[in-house]
C-alpha positions in Angstrom: 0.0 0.0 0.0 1.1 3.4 -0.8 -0.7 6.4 0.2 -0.6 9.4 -1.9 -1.8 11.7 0.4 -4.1 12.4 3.1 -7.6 12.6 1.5 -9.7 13.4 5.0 -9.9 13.3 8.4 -13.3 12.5 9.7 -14.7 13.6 12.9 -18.3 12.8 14.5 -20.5 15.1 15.7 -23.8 15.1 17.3 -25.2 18.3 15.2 -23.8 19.1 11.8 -25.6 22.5 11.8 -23.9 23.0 14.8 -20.6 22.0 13.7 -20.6 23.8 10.3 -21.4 27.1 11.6 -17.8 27.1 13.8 -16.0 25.6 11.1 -17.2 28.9 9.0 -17.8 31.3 11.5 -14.6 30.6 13.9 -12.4 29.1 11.2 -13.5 31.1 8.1 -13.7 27.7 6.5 -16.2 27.0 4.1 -18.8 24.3 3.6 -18.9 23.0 0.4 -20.8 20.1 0.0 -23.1 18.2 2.4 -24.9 14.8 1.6 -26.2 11.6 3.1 -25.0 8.0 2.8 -28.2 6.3 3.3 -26.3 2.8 4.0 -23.7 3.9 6.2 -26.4 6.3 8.0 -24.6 9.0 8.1 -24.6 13.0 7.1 -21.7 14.4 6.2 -20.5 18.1 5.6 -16.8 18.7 3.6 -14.2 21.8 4.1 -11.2 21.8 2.3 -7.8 23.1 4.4 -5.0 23.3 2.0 -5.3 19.9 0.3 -7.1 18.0 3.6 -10.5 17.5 3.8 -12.3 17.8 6.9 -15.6 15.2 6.5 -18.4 15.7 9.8 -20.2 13.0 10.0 -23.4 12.9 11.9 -25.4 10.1 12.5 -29.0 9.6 11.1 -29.4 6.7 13.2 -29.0 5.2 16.6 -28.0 1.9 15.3 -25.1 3.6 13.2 -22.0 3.4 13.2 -21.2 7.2 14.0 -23.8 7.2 16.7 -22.4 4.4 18.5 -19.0 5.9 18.4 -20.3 9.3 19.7 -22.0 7.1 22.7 -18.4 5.0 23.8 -15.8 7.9 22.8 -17.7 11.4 22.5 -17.6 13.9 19.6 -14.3 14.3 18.0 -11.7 12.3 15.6 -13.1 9.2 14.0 -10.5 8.1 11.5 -8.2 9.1 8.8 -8.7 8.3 5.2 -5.3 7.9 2.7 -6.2 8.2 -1.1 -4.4 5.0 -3.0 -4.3 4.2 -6.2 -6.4 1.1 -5.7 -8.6 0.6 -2.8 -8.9 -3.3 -3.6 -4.4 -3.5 -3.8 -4.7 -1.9 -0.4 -6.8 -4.0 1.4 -4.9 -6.7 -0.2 -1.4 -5.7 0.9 -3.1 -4.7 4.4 -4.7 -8.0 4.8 -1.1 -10.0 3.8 0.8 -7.7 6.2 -1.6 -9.4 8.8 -3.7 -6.3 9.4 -7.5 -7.0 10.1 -9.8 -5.5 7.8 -13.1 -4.0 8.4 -14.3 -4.1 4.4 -13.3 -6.9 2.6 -14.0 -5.2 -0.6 -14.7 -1.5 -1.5 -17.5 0.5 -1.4 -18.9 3.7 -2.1 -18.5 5.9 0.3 -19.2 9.8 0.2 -18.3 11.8 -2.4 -18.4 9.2 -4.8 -15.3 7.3 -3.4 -14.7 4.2 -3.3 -13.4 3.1 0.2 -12.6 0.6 2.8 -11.7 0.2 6.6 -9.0 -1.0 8.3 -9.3 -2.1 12.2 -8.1 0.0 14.8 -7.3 -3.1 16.6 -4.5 -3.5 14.1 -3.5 0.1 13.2 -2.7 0.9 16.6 -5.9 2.3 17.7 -6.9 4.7 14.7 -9.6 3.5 12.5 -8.2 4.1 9.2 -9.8 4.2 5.8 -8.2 3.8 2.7 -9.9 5.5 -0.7 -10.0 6.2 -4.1 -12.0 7.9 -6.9 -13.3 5.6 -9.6 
């Protein structure tokens, strides 16, 4: 695996409307997309900070994944996302270096990506996802 750069970091919140109006009021970021991953239940809002994104991610359900983080850990840091080449190559070399994998395969993920997860119980506690554009 060989990351070209870090596409996102991804912190949870409990209220996105909440959270966008710091990030543009206190940090004179701006906003510039905000969708809804139906199957990952989540809502997420996108600044850009040089060439780092910053995804929020609320959840839209109890049961999800975001929610359940927010309910063990707080708001705050979720993960970190590396772009790659190939998301597939990446699991692939993660998965032979003995790391255990979340995804299996890709998926779509917000934005269009395609992404997958890698444990945090074998990335030293940080949840990290690994992505690509198709």
């Amino acid at each position: 695996m060989k990351p070209t750069h870090i596409e996102h970091i991804g912190i949870a919140v409990e209220n996105l409307d909440e959270q966008i109006k710091y990030y543009e009021e206190v940090l004179g970021l701006k906003c510039y997309n905000i969708e809804e991953v139906t199957d990952q239940k989540v809502r997420t809002a996108f600044f850009m900070v040089g060439q780092t994104k910053i995804e929020l991610l609320e959840s839209t359900s109890p049961e999800g994944t975001i929610a359940k983080f927010i309910e063990k850990k707080g708001q705050g840091i979720h993960h970190i996302a590396y772009a790659v080449e190939s998301v597939q190559q990446a699991l692939d070399d993660a998965a032979a270096a003995g790391v255990q994998l979340i995804d299996k395969a890709p998926r779509k993920g917000a934005e269009g990506l395609n992404i997958a997860f890698l444990h945090p119980k074998s990335t030293f506690g940080v949840l990290t996802e690994v992505c690509e554009k198709p």
